[in-house]
N, C-alpha and C positions, 0 to 999 in steps of 0.2 A: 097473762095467758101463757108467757113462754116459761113461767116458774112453772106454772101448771103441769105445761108436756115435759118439762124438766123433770119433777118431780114423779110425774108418772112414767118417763122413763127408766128414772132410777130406781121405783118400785119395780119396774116391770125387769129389770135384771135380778134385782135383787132376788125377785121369784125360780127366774131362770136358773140362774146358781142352785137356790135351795133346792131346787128338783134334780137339777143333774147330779146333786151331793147326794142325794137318796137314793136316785135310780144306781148309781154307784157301790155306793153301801149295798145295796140289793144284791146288784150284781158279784161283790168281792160273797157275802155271806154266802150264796148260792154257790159259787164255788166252795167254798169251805166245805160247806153242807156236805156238796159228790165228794170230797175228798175223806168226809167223814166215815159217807156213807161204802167207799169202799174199803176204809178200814174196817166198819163193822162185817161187810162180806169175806173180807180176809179171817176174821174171827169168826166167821160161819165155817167158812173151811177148816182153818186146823181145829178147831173142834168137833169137825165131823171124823177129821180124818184118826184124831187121839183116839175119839169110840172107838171108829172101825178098828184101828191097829193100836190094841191098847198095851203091847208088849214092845214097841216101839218110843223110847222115851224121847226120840227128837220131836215127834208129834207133841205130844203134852209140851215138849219145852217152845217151840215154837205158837204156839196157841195162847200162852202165857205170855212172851214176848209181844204177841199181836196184840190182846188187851191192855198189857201195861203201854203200847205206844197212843192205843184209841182214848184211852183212859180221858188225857188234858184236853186234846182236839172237841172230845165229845160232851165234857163239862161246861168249856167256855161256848162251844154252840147250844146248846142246851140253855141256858144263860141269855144270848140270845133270842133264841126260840120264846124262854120266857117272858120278855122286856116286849116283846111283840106280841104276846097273844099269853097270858098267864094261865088258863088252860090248858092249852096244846102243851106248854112247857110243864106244867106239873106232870101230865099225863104221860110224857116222854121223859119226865125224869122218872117217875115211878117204874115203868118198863126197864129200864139201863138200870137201877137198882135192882130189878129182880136177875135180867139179865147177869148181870155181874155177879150177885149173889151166889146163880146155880153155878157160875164158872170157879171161883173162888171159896164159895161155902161158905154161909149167914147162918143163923138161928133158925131158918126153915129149911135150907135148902142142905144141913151138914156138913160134911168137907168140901165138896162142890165138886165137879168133871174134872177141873186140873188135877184133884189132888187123888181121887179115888175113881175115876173112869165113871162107866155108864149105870148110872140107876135111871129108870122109865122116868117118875114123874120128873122128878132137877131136869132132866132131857128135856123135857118136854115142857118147864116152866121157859127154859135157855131156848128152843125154838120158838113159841108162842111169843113170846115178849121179843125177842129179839125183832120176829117178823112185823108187829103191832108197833115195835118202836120206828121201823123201816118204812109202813105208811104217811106216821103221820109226821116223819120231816120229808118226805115224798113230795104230802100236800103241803107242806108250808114251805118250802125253798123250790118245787118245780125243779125237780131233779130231773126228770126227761128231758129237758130243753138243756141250750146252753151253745155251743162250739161240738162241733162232732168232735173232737179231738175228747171233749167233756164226756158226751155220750157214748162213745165208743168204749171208754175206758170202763166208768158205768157197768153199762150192761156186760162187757165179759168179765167181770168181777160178779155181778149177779147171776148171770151164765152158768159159769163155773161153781159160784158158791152153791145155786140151786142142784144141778147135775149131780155137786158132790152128796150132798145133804139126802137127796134123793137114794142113790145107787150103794152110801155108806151107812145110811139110817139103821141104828137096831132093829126100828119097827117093820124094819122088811118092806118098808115104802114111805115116802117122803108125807112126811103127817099133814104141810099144810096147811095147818088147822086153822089159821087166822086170814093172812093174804092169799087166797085162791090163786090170784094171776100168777105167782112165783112158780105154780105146778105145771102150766103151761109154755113149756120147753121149749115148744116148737114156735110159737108165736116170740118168745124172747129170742130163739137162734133167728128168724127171719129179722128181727130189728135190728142187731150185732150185724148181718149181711148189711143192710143197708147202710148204717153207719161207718162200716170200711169203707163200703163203694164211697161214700160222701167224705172219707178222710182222702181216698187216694184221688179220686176227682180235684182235691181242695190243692192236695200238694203235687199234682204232676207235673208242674212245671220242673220242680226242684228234683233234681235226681236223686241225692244222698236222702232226700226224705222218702220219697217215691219207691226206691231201693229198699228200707227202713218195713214200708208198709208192704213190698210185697212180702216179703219175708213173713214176717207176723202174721198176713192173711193165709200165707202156707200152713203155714199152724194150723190157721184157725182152721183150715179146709180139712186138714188130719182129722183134729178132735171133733169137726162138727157133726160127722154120721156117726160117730158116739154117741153122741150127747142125742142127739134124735131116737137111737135104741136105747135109751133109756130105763122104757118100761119092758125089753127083752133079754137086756146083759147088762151087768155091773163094772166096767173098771172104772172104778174110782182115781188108781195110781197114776192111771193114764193123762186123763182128764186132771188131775191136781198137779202131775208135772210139768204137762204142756201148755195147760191152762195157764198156769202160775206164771211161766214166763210172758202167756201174752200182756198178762195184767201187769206186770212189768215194763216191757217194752213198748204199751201205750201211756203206761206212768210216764216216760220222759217225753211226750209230747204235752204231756199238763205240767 
């Protein structure tokens, strides 16, 4: 009998282990995932911003640089993605293919945005797919959740990427065309609210960080009734400067 409960003690760790080794792995890829996913929102931005100011070659060069950095991060999660669900991963490889394609220029897509600026349809394969490729590691990593520190960063990277994309579109209004929720501005500035309040709650004890985040939400308070007139006035410049630093200065909290 006491081999018995031996044994099944031993089983019964051995389980315990294997699960917290998963829930781990879960955990580490889900981060990767938001890390990925704000490099892709950083390559929404400067390629909105190359459109709008196509006379401007730091835009194109900087837009270029944000792809060649997503490039590795976003194959080996992709990879990932696959090994867990071989659907979901073809189907978000195929996206980051076309994606890249219209950036860079394939066989359908010609020279692509970096190299020749804005043509409609490439634009509009580079929004579509970009946005469709942003769903479905949405749904497989639960990119909403996390550490507010996670989420916060998150969403002003989406924030931002949306607002630009919006207010710098060719098409004279933010196409949309796949994720709806992205067009909903005001519903994603009210999440960004929330998510500071729950970073600066988390670190008030500490001053230098407390310090850190009032700062940052200074900002955020500037650009936020921007970003709310959205669908009445356009600065884009505004919004990608200020912006960009916040998504920075919540980068060194992750």
């Amino acid at each position: 009998m006491n081999v018995l409960r031996a044994a099944a003690a031993t089983l019964l760790v051995a389980v315990t282990v294997l699960a917290g080794g998963r829930t781990a792995q879960a955990a580490d890829a889900a981060v990767e995932a938001r890390q990925v996913a704000v490099q892709t929102y950083q390559v929404r931005i400067e390629t909105a911003m190359r459109v709008y100011d196509e006379g401007t070659s730091e835009y194109r060069q900087r837009a270029g640089t944000a792809l060649d950095s997503l490039a590795g991060p976003m194959d080996a999660l992709l990879k990932d993605l696959a090994a867990r669900d071989a659907t979901a991963g073809a189907a978000a490889m195929a996206h980051w293919r076309e994606m890249s394609g219209a950036l860079r220029g394939s066989r359908d897509h010609g020279p692509g945005i970096l190299a020749s600026g804005y043509d409609a349809r490439v634009y509009a394969d580079f929004d579509d797919n970009s946005q469709q490729l942003m769903v479905i590691l949405d749904k497989a990593y639960k990119l909403g959740e996390g550490a507010p520190e996670q989420r916060a960063w998150l969403l002003a990277a989406r924030v931002v990427a949306n607002y630009i994309l919006m207010s710098a579109s060719p098409f004279g209004s933010y196409t949309a065309s796949f994720n709806t929720e992205d067009s909903d501005l005001d519903a994603m500035v009210l999440r960004l609210d929330k998510a500071l309040a729950e970073l600066a709650r988390k670190h008030a004890a500490n001053p230098e960080q407390a310090q850190r985040i009032k700062k940052l939400t200074t900002k955020w308070s500037f650009i936020r009734t921007t970003i709310l007139k959205a669908a009445s006035q356009s600065t884009p410049y505004i919004v990608y400067k200020h912006g960009g630093d916040i998504i920075r200065e919540l980068q060194a909290f992750n």
